[in-house]
C-alpha positions as CSV (number, residue, x, y, z in Angstrom):
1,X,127.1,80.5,97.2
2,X,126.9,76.6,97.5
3,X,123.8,75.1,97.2
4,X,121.9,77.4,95.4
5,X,119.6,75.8,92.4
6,X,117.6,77.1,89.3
7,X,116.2,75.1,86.7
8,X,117.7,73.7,84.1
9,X,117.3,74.3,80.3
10,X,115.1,71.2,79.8
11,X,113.4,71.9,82.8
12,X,112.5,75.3,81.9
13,X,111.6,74.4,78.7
14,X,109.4,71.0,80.0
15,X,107.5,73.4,82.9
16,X,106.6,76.4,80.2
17,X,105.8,74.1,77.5
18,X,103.8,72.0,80.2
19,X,101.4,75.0,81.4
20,X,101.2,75.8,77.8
21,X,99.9,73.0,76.9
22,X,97.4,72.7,79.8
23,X,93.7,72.0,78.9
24,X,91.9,72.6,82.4
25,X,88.8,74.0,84.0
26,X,90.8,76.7,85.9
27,X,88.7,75.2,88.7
28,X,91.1,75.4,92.2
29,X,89.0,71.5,92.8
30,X,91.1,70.6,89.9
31,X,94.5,71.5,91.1
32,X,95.8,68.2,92.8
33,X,95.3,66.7,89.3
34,X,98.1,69.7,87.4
35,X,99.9,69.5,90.8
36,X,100.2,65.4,89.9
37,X,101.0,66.6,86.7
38,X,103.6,68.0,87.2
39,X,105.1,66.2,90.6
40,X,104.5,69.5,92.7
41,X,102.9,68.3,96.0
42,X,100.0,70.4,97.8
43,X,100.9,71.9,101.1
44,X,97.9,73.7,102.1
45,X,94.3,74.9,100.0
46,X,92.0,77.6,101.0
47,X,89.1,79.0,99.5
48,X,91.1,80.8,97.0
49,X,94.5,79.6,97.0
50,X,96.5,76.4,96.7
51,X,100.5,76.6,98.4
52,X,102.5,74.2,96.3
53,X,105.8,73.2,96.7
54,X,107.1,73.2,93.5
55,X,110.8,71.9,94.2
56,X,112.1,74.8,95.9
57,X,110.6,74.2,99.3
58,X,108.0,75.5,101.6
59,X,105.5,78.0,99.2
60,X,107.6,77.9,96.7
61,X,104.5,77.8,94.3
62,X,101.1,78.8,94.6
63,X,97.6,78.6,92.6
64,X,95.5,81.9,93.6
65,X,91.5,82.3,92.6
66,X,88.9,84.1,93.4
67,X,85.2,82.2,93.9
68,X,86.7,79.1,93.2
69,X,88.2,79.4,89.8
70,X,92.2,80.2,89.4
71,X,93.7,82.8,88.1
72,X,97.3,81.9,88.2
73,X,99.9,79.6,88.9
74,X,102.9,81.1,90.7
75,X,105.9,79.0,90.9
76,X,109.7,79.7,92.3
77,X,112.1,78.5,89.5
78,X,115.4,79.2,91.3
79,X,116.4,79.2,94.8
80,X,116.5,82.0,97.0
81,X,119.6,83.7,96.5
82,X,121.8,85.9,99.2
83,X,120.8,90.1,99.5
84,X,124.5,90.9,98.4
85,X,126.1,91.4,94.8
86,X,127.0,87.6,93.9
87,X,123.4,86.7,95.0
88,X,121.3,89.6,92.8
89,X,124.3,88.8,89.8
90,X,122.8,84.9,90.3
91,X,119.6,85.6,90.0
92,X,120.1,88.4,86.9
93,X,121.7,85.8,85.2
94,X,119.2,82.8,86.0
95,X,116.8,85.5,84.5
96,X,118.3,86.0,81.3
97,X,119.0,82.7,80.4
98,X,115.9,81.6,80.8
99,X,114.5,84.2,79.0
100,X,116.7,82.7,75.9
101,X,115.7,79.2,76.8
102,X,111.9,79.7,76.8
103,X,112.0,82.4,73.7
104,X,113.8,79.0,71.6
105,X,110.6,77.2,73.0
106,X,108.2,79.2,72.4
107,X,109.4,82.2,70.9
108,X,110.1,86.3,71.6
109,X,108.4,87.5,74.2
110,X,105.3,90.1,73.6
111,X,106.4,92.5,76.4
112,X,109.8,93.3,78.1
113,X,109.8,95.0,81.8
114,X,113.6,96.4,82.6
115,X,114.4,97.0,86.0
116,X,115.3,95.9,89.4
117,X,112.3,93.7,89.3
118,X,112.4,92.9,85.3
119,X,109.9,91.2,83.5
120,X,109.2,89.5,80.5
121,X,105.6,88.0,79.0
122,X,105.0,85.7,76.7
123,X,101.2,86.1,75.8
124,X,99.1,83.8,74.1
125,X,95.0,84.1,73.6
126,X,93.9,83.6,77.2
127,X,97.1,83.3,79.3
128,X,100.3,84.5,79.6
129,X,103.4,83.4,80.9
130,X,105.5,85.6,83.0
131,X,109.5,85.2,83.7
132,X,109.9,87.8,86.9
133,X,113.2,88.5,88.6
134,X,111.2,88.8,92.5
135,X,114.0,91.1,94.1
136,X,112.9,91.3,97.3
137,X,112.6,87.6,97.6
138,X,115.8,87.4,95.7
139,X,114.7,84.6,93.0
140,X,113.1,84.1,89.6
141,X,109.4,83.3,89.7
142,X,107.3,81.8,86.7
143,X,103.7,82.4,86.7
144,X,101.1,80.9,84.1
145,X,98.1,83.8,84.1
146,X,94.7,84.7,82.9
147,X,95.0,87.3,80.7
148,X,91.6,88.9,82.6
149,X,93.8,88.5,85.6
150,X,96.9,90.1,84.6
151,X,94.8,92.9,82.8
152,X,93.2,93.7,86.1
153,X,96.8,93.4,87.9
154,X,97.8,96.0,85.3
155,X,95.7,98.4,85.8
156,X,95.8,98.5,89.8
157,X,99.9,98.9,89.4
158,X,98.9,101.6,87.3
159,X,96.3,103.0,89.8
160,X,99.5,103.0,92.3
161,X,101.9,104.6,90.6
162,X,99.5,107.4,89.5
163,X,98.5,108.0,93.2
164,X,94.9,106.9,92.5
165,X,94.6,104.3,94.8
């Protein structure tokens, strides 16, 4: 497949170490400043939600809230690869070395998610970053989290796949 782009090493490593780093209000009024930041331009902002392109085109990142304050940064960190073997193989692998890249940077992850949809967390006090293989959407997808955020996200995946919701 020609064309197709993921991150590189250094730019893995500068993104997850960025949003690390951050020091902001988790205020969606403050976005267009970490969108500066971080060169990802603002395409459209709701109430609740900022779409970003974030290098990989048209809401290709987002920033989603509720009553004003965000509660994550979602951002596409490969391309969209084909549905066929060769694309899923692409992304599988784009997956797994970034997994190595960011455990050098900021070390083993807290939580390991096998699967067609794998997932790995690195958690820290308040947030936690989250390296997802999206397999319907056929990419890799970073997203910088509240940990109340993800907590509640937990639970209502685990409301679903009891049958309690």
């Amino acid at each position: 497949m020609t064309g197709w782009h993921a991150l590189t090493d250094d730019e893995i490593v500068e993104l997850t170490t960025g949003l690390r780093s951050l020091d902001w209000s988790w205020q969606l009024q403050d976005v267009p400043a970490i969108a500066a930041r971080f060169d990802w331009q603002i395409l459209m902002t709701r109430k609740d939600w900022v779409m970003l392109d974030c290098g990989f085109g048209l809401s290709s990142g987002s920033v989603d809230g509720r009553d004003g304050v965000a509660e994550s940064i979602k951002l596409m960190v490969t391309d969209s690869a084909s549905e066929d073997a060769t694309g899923r193989a692409m992304v599988r692998d784009a997956l797994v070395r970034m997994t190595d890249t960011i455990t050098g940077a900021l070390g083993e992850p807290t939580a390991r998610m096998p699967g067609e949809s794998a997932e790995i967390r690195w958690a820290f006090p308040e947030t936690t970053l989250r390296l997802k293989n999206l397999s319907l959407a056929h990419t890799v997808q970073l997203t910088y989290q509240t940990n109340a955020s993800l907590a509640a996200l937990d639970r209502s995946i685990e409301f679903e796949q009891q049958g309690l919701t």
